[in-house]
SENU-847853 format. One line per field, with one value per residue (C-alpha): residue in three letters; residue number from 1; x, y, z. Coordinates in steps of 0.1 Angstrom, whole numbers. Layout:
<marzas>
residu: (ALA_...) $
num: (NUM_...) $
u: (X_...) $
v: (Y_...) $
w: (Z_...) $
</marzas>
This chain:
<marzas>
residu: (UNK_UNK_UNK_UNK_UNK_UNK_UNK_UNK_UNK_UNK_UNK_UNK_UNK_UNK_UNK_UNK_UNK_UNK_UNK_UNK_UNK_UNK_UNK_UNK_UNK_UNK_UNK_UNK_UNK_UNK_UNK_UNK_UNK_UNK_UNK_UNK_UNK_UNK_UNK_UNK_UNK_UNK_UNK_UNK_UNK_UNK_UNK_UNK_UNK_UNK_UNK_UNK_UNK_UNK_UNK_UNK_UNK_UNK_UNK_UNK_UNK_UNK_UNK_UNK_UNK_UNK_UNK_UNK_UNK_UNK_UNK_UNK_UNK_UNK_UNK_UNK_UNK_UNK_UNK_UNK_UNK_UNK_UNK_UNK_UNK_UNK_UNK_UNK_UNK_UNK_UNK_UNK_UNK_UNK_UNK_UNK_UNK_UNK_UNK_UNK_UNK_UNK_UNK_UNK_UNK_UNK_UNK_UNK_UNK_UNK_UNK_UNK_UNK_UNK_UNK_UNK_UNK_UNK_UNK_UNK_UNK_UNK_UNK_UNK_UNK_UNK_UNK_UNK_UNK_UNK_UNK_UNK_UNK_UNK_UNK_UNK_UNK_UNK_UNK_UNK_UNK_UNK_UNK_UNK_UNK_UNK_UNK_UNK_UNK_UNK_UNK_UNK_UNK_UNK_UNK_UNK_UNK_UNK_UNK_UNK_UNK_UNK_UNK_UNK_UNK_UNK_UNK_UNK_UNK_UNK_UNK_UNK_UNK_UNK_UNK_UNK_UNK_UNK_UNK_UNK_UNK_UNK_UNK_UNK_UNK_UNK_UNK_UNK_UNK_UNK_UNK_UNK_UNK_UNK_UNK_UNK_UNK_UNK_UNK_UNK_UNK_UNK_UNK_UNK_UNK_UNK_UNK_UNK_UNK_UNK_UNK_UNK_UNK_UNK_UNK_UNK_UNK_UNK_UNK_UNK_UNK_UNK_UNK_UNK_UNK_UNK_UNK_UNK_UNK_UNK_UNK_UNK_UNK_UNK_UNK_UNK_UNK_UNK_UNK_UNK_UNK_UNK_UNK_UNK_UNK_UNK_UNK_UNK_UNK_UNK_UNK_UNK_UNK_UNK_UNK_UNK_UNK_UNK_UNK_UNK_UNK_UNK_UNK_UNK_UNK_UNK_UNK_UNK_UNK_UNK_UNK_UNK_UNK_UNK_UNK_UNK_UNK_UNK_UNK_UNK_UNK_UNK_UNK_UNK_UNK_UNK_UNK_UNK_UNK_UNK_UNK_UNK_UNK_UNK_UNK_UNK_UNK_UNK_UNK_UNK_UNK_UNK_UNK_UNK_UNK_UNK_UNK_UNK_UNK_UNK_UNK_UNK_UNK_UNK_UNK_UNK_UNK_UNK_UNK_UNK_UNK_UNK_UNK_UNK_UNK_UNK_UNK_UNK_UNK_UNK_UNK_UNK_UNK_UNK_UNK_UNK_UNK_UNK_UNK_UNK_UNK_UNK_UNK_UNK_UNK_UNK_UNK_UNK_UNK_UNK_UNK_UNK_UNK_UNK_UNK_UNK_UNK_UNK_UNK_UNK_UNK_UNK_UNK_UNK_UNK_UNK_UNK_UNK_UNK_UNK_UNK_UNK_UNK_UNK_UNK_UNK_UNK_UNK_UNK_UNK_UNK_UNK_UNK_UNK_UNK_UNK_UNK_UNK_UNK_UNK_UNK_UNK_UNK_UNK_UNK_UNK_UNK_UNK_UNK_UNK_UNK_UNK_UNK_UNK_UNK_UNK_UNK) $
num: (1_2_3_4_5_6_7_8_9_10_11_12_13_14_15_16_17_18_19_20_21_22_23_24_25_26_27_28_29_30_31_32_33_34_35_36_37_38_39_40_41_42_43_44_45_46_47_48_49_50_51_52_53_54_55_56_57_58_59_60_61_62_63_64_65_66_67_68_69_70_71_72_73_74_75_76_77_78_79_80_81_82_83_84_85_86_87_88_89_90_91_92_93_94_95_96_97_98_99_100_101_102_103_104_105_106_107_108_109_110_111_112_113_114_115_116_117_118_119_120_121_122_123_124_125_126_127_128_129_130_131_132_133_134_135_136_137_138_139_140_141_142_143_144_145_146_147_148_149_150_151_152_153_154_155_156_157_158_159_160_161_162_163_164_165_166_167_168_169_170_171_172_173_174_175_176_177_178_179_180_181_182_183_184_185_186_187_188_189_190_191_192_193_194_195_196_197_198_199_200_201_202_203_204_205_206_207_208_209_210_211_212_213_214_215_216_217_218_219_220_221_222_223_224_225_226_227_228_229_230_231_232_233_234_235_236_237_238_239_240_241_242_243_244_245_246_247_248_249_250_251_252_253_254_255_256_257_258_259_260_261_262_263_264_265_266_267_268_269_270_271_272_273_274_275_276_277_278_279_280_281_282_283_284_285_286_287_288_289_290_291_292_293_294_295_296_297_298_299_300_301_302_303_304_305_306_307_308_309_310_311_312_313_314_315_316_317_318_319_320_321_322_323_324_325_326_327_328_329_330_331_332_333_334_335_336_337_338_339_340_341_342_343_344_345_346_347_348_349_350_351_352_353_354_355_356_357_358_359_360_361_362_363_364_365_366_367_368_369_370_371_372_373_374_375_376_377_378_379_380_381_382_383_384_385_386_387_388_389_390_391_392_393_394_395_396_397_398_399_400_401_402_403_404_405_406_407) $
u: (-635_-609_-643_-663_-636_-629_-598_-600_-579_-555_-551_-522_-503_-508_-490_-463_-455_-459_-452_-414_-416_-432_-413_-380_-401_-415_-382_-368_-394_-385_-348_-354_-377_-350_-326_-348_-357_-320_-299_-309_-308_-268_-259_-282_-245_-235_-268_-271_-237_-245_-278_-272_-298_-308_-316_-348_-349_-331_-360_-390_-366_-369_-405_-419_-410_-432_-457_-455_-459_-492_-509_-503_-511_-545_-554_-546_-562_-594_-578_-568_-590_-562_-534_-527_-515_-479_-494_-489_-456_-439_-451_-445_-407_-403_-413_-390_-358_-360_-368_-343_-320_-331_-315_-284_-288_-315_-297_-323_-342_-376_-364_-353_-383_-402_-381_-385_-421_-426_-398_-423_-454_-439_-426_-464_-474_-447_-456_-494_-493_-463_-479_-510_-502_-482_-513_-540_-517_-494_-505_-486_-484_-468_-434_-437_-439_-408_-389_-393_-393_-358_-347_-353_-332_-298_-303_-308_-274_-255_-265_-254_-218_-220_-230_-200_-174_-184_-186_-150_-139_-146_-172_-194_-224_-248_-234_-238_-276_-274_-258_-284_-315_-305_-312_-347_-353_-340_-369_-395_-387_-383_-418_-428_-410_-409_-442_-466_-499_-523_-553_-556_-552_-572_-599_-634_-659_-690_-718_-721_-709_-722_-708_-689_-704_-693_-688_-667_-644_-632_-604_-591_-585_-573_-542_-541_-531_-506_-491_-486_-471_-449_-433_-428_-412_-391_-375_-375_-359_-331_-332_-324_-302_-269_-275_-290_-257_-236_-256_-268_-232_-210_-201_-183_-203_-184_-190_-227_-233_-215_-242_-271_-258_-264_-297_-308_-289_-314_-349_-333_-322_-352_-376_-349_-358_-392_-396_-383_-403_-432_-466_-484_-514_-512_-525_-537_-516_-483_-480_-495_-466_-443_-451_-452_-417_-404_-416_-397_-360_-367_-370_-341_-321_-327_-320_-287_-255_-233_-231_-221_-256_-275_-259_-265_-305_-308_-300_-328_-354_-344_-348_-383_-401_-391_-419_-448_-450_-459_-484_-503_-505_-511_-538_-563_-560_-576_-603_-609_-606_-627_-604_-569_-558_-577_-568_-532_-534_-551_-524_-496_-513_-508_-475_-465_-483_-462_-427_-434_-453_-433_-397_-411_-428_-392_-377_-407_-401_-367_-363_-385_-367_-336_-333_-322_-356_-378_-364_-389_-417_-404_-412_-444_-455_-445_-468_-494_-494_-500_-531_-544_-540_-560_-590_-592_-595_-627_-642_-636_-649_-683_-679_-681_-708_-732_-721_-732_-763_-798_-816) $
v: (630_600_579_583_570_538_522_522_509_537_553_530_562_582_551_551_584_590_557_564_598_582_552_581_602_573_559_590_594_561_573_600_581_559_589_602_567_558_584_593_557_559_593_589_583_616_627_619_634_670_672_657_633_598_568_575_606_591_563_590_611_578_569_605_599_566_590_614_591_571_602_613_577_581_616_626_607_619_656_658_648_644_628_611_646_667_692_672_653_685_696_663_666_701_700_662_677_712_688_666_697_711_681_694_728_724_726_709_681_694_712_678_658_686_677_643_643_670_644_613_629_642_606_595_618_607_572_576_599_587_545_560_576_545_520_548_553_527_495_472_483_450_451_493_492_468_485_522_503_489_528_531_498_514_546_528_507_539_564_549_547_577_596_578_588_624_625_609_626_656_676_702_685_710_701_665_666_697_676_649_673_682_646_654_687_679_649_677_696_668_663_701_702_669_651_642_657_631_639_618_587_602_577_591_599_574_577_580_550_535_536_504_481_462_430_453_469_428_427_456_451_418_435_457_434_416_449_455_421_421_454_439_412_433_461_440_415_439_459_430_414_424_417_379_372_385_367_337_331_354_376_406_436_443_411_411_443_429_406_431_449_417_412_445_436_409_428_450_426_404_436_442_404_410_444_421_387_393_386_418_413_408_375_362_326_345_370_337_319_350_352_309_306_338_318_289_305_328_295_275_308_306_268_278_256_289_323_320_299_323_353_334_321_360_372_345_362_397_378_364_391_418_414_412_451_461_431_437_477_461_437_466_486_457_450_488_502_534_542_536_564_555_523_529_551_521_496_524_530_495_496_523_502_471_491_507_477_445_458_470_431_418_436_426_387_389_404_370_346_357_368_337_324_358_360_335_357_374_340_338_374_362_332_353_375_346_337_376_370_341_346_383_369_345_378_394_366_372_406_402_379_400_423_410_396_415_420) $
w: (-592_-588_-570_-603_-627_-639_-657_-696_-723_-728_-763_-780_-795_-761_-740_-764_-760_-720_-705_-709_-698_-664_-662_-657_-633_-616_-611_-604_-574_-557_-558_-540_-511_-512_-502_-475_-458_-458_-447_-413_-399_-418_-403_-368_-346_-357_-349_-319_-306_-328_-312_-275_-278_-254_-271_-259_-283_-315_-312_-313_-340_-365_-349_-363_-401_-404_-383_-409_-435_-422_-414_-453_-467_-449_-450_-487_-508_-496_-489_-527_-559_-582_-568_-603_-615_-617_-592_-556_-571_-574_-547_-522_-540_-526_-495_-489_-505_-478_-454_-459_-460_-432_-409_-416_-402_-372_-340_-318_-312_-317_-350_-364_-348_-377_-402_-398_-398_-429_-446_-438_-449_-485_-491_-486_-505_-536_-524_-532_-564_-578_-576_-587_-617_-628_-621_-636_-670_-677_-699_-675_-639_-630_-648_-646_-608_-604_-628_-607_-574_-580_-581_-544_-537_-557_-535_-504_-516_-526_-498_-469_-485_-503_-466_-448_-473_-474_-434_-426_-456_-437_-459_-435_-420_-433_-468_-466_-460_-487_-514_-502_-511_-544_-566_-547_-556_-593_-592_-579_-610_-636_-627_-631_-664_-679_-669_-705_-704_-686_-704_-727_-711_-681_-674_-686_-659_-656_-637_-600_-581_-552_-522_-512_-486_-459_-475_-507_-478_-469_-498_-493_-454_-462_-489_-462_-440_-466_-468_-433_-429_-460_-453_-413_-429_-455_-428_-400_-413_-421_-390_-368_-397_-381_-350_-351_-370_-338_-318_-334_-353_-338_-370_-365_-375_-408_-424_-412_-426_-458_-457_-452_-485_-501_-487_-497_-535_-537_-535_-559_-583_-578_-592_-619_-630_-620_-643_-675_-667_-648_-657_-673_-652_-613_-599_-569_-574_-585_-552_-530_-538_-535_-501_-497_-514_-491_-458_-464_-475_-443_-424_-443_-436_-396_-396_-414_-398_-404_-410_-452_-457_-437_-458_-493_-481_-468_-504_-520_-493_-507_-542_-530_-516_-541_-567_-531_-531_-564_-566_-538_-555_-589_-574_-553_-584_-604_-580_-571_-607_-592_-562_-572_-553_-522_-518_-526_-496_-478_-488_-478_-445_-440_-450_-426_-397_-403_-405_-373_-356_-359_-352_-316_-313_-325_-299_-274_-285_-281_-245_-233_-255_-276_-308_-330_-316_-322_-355_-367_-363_-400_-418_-404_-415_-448_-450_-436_-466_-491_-463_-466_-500_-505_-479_-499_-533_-520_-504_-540_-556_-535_-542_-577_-580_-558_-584_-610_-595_-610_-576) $
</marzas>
């Protein structure tokens, strides 16, 4: 059972066999999130006029696929006992690619309100398995973890375009989400086909654990809560990227989503940097002054003079927080080395609550005092992952000491 298992040193001739194999897969798997996240948000216009929907609607439509994705981040990890395995990969990759398919071909609301949630829970599911197998059985989950995370930047680059071209290029709807479901389905089977044989770096089973206290539950709410704030900070951010520039500098929306590609560029080349020079081993100092050094470009960016600064500081930001997400993952899996799994699907749970939570407070803010002004709550959720951070590490600290203590 994954709570009665530690992390051992993996065989060296077993890791140098697998880890490329899952590096591919793993990669692969983040390309196809990427995908599903992506492409409804590009395509919801179209959406809306197919299906007759109110803004009311398309808002609930996008609301149930982070939905779908919480309740999964919570519920599996303690549904399934081997989540670091091929079986619920290939499965999770199924179910997302005919869900993602589906969208094309439902002709109602409440059909693609389903889709949209099966679609949200299978990426929780990847999300979980897909980071667990990659902490549980790669030697350096750091640069591994920024190297397959990058995948789901390039798709989230490429689909939006990719969609648009096909759509005014006058390819059948259905086809479009079709085409969109095979790279999934081909992941889903990659896995099925391609994925080494775990066993031998499987860690061994101990003896029973106990049960983790109150004052051993502290830093995982507090990476919790770094997760929740760095993924606010990550897709809010973006969300209201466009618009702050029309408002604040009054760029047309062309050039501002120009702009956005570029932000989005930099978290993807900041983890491609990140997978080559990163520390093996995550590190409380290193993610703290991620999240410091990301607070303060934030804030140069909205005391920009013009649009151009804003644009080139908003790339740096992408740049800064790219290497926060696999940290935090890498960091609970060093101080939970029994419950990888679980507290993966804690940190993702957390995730899930910050990307739905802190748009809708951005939009709150901004109805009272305007968006250039609201827009500062995104550098404060960064330095408020460096203080989750930091106040989790001394609860850790205390952890380990009682710990260690004899009586």
């Amino acid at each position: 059972m994954e709570g009665r298992t530690a992390l051992l040193a993996h065989p060296a001739e077993t890791e140098r066999t697998s880890t490329p194999r899952l590096v591919v897969l793993g990669s692969m798997s983040f390309a196809a999130v990427g995908i599903a996240v992506v492409l409804p948000g590009a395509l919801l216009p179209v959406l809306i006029e197919r299906l007759g929907l109110r803004l009311s609607d398309a808002g609930l439509l996008l609301a149930a696929q982070p939905f779908g994705h919480l309740c999964s981040v919570l519920l599996l990890p303690y549904a399934v006992s081997r989540l670091d395995s091929r079986g619920p990969l290939v499965v999770a990759g199924s179910l997302l690619s005919a869900a993602v398919a589906a969208l094309g071909w439902v002709s109602g609301w409440h059909g693609a309100l389903l889709a949209m949630a099966i679609s949200g829970a299978s990426i929780g599911a990847l999300e979980v398995g897909t980071n667990t197998v990659l902490l549980v059985h790669t030697p350096e989950p750091n640069r591994i973890l920024n190297l397959t995370h990058l995948f789901f930047g390039v798709t989230s680059v490429l689909t939006p375009a990719l969609a648009a071209l096909g759509v005014e290029a006058g390819v059948r709807w259905e086809w479009v989400w079709a085409l969109a479901s095979v790279p999934i389905l081909a992941m889903a089977l990659c896995w099925a086909a391609f994925a080494p044989s775990l066993a031998g770096t499987r860690p061994k089973p101990l003896t029973e654990q106990p049960r983790t206290n109150v004052l051993g539950q502290w830093p995982k709410l507090a990476l919790v809560v770094a997760m929740g704030a760095y993924v606010g900070a990550e897709i809010g951010f973006g969300s209201w990227y466009t618009k702050y520039l029309a408002v604040a500098h009054d760029v047309p929306l062309a050039s501002a989503g120009r702009g956005l590609s570029l932000y989005w560029a930099g978290l993807t080349l900041g983890r491609l940097l990140l997978a080559r020079w990163a520390p093996g081993q995550s590190g409380v100092p290193f993610v703290t002054a991620l999240g410091i050094g990301a607070a303060f470009v934030g804030a140069g960016a909205l005391m920009a003079p013009g649009a151009m600064t804003f644009m080139l500081l908003g790339t740096l930001l992408g740049v800064s927080l790219a290497g926060i997400f696999p940290w935090l993952l890498a960091l609970a899996a060093r101080w939970y080395p029994t419950q990888v799994a679980r507290v993966t699907g804690a940190l993702l749970s957390g995730a899930g609550l910050g990307q739905m939570l802190f748009p809708w407070a951005m939009a709150t803010v901004a109805e009272e005092v305007g968006v250039p002004r609201a827009m500062w709550i995104y550098p404060g959720l960064c330095f408020l992952v460096s203080v989750s951070v930091l106040w989790g590490s001394r609860r850790q600290r205390r952890r380990s000491v009682k710990a260690e203590a004899p009586f």
